[in-house]
Backbone as CSV, one residue per row, in Angstrom:
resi,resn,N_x,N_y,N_z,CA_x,CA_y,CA_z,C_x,C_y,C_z
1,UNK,-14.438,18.603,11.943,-14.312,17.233,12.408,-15.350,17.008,13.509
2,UNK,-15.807,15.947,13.112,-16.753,15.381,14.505,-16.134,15.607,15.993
3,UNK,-16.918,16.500,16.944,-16.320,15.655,18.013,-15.796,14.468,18.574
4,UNK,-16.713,13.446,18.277,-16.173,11.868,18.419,-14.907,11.267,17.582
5,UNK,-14.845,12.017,16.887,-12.962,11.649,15.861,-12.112,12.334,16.559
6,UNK,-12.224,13.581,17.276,-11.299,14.149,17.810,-10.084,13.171,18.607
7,UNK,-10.686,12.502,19.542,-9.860,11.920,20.108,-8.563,11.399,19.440
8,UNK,-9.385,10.482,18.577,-8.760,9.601,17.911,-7.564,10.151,17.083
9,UNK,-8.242,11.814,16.161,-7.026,12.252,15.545,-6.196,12.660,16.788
10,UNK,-6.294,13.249,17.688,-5.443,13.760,19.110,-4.251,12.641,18.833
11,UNK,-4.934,11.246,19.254,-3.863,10.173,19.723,-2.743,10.064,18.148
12,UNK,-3.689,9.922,17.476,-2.745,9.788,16.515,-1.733,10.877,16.045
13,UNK,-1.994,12.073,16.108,-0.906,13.141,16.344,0.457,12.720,17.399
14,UNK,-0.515,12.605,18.462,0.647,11.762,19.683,1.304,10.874,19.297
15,UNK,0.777,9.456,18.580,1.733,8.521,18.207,2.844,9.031,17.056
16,UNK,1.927,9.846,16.275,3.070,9.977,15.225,4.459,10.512,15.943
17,UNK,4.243,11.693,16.773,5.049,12.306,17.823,6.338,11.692,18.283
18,UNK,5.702,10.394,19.230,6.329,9.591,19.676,7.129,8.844,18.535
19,UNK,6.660,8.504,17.694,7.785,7.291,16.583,8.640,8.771,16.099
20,UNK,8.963,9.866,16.310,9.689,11.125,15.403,10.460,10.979,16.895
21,UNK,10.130,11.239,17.879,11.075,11.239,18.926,11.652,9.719,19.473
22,UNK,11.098,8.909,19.210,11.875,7.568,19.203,13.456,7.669,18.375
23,UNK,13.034,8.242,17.054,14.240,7.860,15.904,15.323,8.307,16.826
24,UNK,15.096,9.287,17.322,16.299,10.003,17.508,16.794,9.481,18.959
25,UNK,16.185,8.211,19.762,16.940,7.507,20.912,17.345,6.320,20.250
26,UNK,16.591,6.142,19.091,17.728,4.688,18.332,16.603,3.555,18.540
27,UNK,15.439,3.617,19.084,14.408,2.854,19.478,13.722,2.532,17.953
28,UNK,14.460,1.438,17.110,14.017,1.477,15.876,12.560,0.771,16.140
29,UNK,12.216,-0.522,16.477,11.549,-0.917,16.930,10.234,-0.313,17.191
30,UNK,10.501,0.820,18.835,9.390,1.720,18.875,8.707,2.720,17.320
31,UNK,9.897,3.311,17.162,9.182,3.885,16.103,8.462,3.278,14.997
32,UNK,8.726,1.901,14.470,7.908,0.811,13.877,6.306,1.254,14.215
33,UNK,6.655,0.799,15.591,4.895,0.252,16.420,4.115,1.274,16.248
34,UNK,4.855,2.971,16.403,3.941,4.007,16.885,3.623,4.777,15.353
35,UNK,4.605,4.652,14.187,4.067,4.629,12.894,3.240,4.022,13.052
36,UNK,3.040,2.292,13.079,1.571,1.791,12.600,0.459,2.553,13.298
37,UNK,0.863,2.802,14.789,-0.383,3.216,15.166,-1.159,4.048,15.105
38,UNK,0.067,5.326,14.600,-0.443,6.979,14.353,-1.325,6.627,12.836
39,UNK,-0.977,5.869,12.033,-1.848,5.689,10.895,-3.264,4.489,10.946
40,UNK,-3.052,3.507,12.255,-4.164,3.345,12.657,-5.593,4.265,13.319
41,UNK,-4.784,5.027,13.618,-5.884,5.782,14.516,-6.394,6.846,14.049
42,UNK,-5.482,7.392,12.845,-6.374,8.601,12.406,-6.866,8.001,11.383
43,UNK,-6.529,6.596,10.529,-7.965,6.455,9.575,-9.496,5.856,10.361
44,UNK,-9.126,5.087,11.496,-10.024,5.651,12.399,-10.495,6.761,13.108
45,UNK,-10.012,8.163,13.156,-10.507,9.326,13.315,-11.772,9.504,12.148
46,UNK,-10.481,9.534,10.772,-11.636,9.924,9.292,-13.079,8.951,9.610
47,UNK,-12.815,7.537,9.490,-13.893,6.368,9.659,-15.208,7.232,10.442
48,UNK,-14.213,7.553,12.021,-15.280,8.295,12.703,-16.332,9.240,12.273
49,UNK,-15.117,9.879,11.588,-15.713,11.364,10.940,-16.855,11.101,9.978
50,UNK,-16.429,10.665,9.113,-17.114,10.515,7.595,-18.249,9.493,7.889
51,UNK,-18.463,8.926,9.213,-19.661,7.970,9.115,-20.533,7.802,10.699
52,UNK,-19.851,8.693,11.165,-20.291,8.944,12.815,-20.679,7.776,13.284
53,UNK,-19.810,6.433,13.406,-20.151,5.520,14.256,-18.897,4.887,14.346
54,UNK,-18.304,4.148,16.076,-16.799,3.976,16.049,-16.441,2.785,15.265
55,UNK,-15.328,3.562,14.529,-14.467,1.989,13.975,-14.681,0.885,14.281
56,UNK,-13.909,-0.033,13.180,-14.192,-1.471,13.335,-12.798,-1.723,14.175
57,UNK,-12.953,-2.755,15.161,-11.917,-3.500,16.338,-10.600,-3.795,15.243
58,UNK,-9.892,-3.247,14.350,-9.019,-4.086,13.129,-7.922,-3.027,13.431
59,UNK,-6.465,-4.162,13.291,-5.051,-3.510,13.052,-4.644,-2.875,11.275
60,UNK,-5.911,-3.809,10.811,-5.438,-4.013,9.318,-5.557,-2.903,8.683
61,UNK,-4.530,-2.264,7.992,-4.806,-0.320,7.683,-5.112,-1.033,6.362
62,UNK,-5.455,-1.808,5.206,-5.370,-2.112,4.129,-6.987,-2.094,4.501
63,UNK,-7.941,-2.186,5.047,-9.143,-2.686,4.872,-9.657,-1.045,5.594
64,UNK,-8.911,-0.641,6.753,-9.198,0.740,6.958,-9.245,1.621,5.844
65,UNK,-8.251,1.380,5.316,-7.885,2.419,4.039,-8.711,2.324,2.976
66,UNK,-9.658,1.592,2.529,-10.425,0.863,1.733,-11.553,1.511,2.367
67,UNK,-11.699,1.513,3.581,-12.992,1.756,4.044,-13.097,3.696,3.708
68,UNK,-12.384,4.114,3.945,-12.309,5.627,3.933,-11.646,6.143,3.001
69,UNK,-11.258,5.468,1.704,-11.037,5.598,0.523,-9.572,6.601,0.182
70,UNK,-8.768,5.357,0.938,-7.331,6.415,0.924,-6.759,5.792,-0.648
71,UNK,-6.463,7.229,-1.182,-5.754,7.191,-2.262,-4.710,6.494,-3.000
72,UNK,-5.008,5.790,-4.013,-4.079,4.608,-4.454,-2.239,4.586,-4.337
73,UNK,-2.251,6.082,-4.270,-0.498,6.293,-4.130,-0.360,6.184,-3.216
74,UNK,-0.901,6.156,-1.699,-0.688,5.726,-0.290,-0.737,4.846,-0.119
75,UNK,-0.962,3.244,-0.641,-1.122,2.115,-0.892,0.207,1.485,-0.639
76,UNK,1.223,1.588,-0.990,2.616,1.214,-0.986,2.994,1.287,1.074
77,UNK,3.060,2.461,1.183,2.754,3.176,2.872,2.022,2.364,3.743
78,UNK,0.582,1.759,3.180,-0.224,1.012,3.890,0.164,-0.262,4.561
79,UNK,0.977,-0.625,2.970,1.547,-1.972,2.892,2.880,-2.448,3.736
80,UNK,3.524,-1.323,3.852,4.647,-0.702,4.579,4.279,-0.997,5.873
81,UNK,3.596,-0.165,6.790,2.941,-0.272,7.740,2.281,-1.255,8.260
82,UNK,1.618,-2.122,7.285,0.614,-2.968,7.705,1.056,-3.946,9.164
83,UNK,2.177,-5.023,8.565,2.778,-5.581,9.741,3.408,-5.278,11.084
84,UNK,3.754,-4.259,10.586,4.335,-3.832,12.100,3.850,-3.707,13.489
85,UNK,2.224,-3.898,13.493,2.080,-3.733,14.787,2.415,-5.529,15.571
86,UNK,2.223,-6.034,14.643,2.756,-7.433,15.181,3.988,-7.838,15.482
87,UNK,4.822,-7.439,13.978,6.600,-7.306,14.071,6.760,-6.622,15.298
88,UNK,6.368,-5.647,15.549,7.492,-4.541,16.764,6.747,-4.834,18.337
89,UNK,5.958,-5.663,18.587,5.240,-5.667,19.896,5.647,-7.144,20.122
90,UNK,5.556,-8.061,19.653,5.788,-9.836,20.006,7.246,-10.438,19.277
91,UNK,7.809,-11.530,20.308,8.912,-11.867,19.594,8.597,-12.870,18.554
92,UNK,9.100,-13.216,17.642,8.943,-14.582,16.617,9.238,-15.639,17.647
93,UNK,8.022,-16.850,17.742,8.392,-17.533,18.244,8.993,-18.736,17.650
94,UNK,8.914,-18.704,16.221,9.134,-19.774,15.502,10.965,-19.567,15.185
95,UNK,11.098,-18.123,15.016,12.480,-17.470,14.449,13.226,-17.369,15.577
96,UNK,12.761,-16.906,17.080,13.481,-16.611,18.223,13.836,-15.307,18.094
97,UNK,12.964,-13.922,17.492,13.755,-13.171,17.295,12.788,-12.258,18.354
98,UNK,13.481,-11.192,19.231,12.862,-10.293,19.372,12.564,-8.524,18.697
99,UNK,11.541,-8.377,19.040,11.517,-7.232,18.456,12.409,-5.925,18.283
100,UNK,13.179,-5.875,19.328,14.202,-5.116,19.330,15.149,-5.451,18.453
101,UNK,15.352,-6.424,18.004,16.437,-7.060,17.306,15.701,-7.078,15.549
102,UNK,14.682,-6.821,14.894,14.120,-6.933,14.109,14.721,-5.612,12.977
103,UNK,14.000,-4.546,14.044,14.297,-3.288,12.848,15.867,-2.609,13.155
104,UNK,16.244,-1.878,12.026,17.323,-1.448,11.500,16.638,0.111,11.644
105,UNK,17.396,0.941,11.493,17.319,2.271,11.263,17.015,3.041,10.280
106,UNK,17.465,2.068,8.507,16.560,2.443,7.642,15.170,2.149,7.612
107,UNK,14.711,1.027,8.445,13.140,0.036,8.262,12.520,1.051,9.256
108,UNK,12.998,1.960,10.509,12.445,2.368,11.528,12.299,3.964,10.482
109,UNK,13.084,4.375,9.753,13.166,5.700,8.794,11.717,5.607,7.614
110,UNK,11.639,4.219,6.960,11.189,3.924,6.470,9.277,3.887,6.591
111,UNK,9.514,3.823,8.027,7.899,3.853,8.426,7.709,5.013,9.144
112,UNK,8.690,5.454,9.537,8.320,6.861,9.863,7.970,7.623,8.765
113,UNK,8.556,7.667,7.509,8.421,8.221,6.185,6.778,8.102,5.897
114,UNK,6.475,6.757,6.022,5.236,6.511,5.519,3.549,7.212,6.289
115,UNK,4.303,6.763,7.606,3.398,7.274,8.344,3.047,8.931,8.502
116,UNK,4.307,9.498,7.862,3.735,11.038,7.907,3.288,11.130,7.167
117,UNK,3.117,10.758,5.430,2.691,10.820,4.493,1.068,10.627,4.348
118,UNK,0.692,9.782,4.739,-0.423,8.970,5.510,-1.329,9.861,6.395
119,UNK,-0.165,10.649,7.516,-0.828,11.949,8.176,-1.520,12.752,8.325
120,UNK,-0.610,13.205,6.997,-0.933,14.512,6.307,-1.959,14.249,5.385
121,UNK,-2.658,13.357,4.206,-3.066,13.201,4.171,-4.814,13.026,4.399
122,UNK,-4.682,12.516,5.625,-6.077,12.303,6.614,-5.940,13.656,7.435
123,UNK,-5.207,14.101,7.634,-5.477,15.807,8.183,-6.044,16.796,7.282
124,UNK,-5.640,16.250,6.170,-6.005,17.482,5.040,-7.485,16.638,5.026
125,UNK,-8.007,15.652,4.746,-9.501,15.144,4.806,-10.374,15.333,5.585
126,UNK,-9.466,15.919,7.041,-9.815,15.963,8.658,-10.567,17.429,8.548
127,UNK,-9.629,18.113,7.618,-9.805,19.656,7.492,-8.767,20.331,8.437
128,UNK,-7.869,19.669,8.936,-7.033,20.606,10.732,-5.560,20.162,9.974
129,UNK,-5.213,20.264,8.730,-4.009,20.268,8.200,-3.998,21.219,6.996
């Protein structure tokens, strides 16, 4: 792996971390946000890797994933993921809902699921899985 991806896979190890130790305080919510992010950041690690210049400024893992050519069966996962960094950080202002109040424990299971899948994945591409 490039030095300059390192980081990036680092953090994203960390986030994934954090949404696995969220589940288990009931923080469905958190674990939402830090799934999206652990799978934001390491297809920005690969991005890094595979093209040595930093990522594009984007939440959107559907156009990340495209860019670094993640595999069509991870696609579902992507899609999974995609919203959440918006869902789990801002309240609906139109709905009145806050984020805490959004996810359930299967939806917070659900992206945790995805996001390891996703992981592992880009680690095995990374070469450090």
């Amino acid at each position: 792996m490039r030095a300059e991806a390192e980081p990036w896979w680092r953090q994203a190890e960390a986030d994934l971390e954090t949404a696995r130790l969220n589940l288990q305080l009931n923080r469905w919510y958190v674990v939402a946000y830090f799934a999206q992010q652990a799978v934001e950041k390491g297809l920005k690690a690969l991005y890094v890797d595979s093209r040595g210049v930093l990522p594009p400024r984007t939440h959107h893992l559907d156009e990340l994933g495209a860019q670094v050519g993640t595999p069509l069966t991870l696609e579902p996962d992507l899609d999974l993921l995609e919203p959440m960094v918006a869902t789990s950080r801002y309240p609906d202002s139109t709905a009145g809902v806050a984020p805490v109040d959004v996810f359930s424990e299967s939806a917070a299971r659900q992206a945790h699921e995805a996001a390891d899948r996703i992981v592992i994945w880009l680690g095995r591409q990374l070469g450090v899985s």
